[in-house]
ROVEXDO-819999 format. One line per 5 residues: their letters; for each residue x, y, z of N, C-alpha, C. Coordinates in steps of 0.02 Angstrom, whole numbers, padded with zeros to 5 digits. Atoms other than C-alpha are relative to their C-alpha. Layout:
<recs>
a	X/Y/Z/X/Y/Z/X/Y/Z; ... .
</recs>
This chain:
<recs>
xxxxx	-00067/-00023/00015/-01727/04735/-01077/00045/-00061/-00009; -00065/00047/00043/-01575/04629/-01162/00041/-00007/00077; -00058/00000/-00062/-01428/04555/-01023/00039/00058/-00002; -00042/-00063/00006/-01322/04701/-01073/-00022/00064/00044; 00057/-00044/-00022/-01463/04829/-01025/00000/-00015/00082 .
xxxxx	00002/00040/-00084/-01498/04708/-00860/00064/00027/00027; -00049/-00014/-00024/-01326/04729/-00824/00046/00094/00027; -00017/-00082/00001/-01302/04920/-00858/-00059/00010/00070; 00040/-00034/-00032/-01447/04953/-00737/00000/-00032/00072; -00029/00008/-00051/-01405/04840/-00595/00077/-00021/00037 .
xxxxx	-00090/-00025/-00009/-01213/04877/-00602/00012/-00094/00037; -00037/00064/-00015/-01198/04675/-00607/00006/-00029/-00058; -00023/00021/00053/-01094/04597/-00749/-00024/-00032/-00059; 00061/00050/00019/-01192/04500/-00893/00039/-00079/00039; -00029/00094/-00006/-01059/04340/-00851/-00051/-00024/00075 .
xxxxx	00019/00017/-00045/-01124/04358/-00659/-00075/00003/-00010; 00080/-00008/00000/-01314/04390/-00709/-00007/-00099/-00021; -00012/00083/00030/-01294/04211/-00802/00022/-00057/00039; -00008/00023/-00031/-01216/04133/-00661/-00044/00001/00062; 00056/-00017/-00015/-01330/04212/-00556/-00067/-00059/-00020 .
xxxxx	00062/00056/00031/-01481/04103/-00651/00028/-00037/00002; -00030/00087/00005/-01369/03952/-00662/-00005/-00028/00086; -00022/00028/-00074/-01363/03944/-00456/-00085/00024/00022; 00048/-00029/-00010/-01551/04015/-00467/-00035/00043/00063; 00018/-00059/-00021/-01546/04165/-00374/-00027/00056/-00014 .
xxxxx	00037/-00045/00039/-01622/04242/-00496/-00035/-00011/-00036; 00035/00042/00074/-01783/04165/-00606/00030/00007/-00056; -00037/-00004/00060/-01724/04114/-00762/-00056/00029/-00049; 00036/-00020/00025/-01741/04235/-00888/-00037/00007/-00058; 00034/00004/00051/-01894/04252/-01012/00052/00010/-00052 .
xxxxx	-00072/00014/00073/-01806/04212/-01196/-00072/00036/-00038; 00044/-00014/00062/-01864/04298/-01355/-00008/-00052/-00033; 00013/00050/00044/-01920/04196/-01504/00083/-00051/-00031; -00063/00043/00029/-01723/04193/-01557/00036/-00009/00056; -00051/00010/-00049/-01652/04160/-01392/00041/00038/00064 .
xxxxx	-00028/-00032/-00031/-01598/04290/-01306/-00051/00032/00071; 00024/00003/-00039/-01639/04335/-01139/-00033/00073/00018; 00038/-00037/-00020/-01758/04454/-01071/-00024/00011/00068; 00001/-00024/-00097/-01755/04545/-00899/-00071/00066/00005; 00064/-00060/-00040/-01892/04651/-00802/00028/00047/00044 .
xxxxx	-00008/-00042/-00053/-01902/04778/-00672/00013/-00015/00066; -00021/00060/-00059/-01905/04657/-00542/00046/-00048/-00002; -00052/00046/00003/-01765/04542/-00607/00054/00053/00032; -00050/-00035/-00005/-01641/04702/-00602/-00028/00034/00063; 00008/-00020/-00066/-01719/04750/-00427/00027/-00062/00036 .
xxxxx	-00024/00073/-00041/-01657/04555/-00378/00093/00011/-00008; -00065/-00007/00025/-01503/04586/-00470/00037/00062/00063; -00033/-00058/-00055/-01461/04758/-00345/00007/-00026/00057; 00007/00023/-00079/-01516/04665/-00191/00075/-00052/00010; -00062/00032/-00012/-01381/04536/-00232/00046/00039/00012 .
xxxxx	-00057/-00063/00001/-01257/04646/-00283/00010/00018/00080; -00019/-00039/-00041/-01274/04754/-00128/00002/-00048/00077; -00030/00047/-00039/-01265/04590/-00035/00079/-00031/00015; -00074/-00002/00022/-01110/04526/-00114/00045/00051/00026; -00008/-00066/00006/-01064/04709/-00086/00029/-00007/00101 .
xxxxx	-00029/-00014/-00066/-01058/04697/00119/00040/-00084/00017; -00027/00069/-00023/-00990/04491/00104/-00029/-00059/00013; 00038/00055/-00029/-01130/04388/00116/00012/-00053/-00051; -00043/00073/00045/-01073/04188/00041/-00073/00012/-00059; 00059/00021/00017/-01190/04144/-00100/-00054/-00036/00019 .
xxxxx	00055/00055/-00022/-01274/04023/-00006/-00051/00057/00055; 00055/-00051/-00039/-01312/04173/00125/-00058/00043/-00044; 00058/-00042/00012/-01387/04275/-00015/-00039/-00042/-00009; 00077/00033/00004/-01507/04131/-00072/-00037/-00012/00077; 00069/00006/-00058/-01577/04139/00096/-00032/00061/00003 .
xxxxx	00021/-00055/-00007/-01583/04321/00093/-00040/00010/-00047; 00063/00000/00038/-01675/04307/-00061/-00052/-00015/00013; 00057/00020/-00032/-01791/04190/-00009/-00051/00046/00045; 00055/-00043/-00058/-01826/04301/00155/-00043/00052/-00042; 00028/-00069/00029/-01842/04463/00063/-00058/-00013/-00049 .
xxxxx	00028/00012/00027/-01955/04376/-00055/-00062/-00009/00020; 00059/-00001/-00035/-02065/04314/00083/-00038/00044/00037; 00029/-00072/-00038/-02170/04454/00161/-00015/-00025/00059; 00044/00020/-00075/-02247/04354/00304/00065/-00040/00041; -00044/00043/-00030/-02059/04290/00345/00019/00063/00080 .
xxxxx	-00019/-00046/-00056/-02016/04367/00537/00060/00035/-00007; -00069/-00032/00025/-01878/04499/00535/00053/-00029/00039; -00030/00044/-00061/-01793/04388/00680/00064/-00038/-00037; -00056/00061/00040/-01707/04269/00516/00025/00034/00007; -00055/-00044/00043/-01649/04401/00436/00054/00069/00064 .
xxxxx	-00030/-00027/-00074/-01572/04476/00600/00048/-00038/00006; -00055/00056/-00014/-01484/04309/00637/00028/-00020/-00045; -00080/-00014/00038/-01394/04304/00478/00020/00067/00004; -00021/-00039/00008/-01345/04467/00480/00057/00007/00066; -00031/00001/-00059/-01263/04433/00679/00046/-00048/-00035 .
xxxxx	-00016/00070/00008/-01204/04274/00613/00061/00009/-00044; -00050/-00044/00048/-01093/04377/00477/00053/00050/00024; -00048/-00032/-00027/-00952/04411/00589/00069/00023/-00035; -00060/00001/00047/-00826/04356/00472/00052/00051/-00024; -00018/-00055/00028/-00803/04524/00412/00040/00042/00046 .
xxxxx	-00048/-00047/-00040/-00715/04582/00585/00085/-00039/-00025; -00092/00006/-00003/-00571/04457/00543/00047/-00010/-00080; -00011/-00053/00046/-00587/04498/00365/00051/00068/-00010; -00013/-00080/-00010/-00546/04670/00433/00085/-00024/00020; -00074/00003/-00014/-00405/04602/00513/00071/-00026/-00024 .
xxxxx	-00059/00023/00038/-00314/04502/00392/00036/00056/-00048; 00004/-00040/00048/-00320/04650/00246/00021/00075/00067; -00047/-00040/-00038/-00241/04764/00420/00054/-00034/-00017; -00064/00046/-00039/-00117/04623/00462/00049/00022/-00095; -00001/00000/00066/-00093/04631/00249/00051/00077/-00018 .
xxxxx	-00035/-00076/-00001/-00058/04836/00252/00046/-00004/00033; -00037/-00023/-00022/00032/04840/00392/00078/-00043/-00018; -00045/00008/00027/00168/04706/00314/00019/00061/-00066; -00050/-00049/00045/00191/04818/00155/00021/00049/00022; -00008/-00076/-00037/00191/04977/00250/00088/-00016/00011 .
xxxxx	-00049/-00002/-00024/00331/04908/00338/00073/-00037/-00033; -00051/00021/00043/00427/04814/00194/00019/00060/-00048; 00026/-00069/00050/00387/04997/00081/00068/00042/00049; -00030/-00072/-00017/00472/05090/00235/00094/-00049/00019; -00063/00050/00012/00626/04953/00241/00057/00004/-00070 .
xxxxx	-00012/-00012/00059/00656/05000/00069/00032/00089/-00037; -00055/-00065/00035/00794/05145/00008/-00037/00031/-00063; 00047/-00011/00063/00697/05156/-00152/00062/00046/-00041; -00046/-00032/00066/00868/05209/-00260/00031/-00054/-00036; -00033/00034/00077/00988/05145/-00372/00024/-00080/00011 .
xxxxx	-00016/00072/-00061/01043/05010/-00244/-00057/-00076/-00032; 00032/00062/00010/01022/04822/-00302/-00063/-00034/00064; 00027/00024/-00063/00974/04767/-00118/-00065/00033/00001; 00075/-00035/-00011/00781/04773/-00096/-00040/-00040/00043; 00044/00053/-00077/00698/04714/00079/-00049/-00022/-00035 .
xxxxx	00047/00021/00017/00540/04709/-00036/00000/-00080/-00033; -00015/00052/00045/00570/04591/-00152/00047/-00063/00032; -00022/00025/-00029/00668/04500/-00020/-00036/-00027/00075; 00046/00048/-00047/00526/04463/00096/-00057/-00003/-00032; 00038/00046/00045/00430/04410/-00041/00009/-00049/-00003 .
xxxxx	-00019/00050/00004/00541/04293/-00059/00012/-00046/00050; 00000/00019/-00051/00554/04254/00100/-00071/-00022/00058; 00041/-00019/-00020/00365/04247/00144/00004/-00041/00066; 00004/00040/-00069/00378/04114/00284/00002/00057/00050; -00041/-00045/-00056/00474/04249/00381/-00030/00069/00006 .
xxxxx	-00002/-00086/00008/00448/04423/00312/-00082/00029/00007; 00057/00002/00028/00277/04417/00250/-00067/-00051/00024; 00061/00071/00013/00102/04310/00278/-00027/-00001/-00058; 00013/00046/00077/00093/04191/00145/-00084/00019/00007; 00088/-00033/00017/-00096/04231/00046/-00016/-00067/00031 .
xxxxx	00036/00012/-00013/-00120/04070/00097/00010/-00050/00062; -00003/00020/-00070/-00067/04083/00301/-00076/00019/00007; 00062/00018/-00041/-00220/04042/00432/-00001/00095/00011; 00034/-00073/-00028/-00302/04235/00477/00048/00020/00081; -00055/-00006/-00075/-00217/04209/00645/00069/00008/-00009 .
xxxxx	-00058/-00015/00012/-00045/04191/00576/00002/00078/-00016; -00017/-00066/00033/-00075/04364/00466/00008/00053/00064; 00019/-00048/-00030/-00137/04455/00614/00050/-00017/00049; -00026/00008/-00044/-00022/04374/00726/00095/00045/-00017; -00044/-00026/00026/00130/04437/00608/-00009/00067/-00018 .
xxxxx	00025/-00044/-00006/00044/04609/00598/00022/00035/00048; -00024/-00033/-00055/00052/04623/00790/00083/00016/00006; -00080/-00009/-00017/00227/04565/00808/00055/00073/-00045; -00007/-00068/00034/00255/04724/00653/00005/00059/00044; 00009/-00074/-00046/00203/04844/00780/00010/00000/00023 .
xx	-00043/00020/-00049/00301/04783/00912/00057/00018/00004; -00080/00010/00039/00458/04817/00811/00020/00075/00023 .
</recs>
């Protein structure tokens, strides 16, 4: 099957299938006579595994290990255990993308929403030091300006 095809069947992009082979997480794939690339049943079974890696947060560098493992049959399930513990990230993940809601929530309910110039929103945008955590405050700041939200 053509990248297009590849792509339709493991719901991953052609740009990322291509990048994908460029960081070789994925053998690079057989070419026809004029060039174009040619995928299997087992490329677009590599292609899902990423994906549904990507999918719960694992870095690229985690899936090429996860590849690797899953690749190896005689590898102990013990690795692939200890990245999967090791992939905490995702609790404070959880907590920045709270800390995140609960500012708009509370700039959304600050907000008259009529004819009125004055708009808290757009005013602790502008204000992010204060109002808001900047996209690019420390995880601790967001969550720390989150709590102090619910405090209020």
């Amino acid at each position: 099957m053509n990248i297009g095809q590849a792509a339709s069947a493991s719901g991953v992009s052609a740009k990322m299938i291509r990048h994908y082979e460029a960081l070789s997480l994925v053998p690079a794939a057989q070419r026809t006579e004029s060039g174009y690339r040619q995928y299997g049943q087992n490329d677009v079974h590599t292609l899902r595994f990423i994906r549904h890696s990507r999918d719960l947060g694992f870095s690229l560098s985690e899936i090429a290990e996860l590849v690797g493992l899953w690749q190896n049959r005689r590898r102990p399930s013990r690795q692939v255990k200890a990245l999967a513990e090791v992939h905490k990230e995702l609790e404070q993940k959880a907590a920045e993308l709270w800390a995140m809601k609960s500012a708009l929530e509370h700039l959304a309910h600050c907000c008259h929403g009529d004819d009125r110039p004055e708009c808290p929103i757009l005013d602790g945008l502008a204000g992010a030091d204060t109002l808001v955590p900047a996209a690019s405050a420390t995880p601790r700041r967001a969550v720390r300006y989150a709590q102090k939200e619910i405090m209020k």
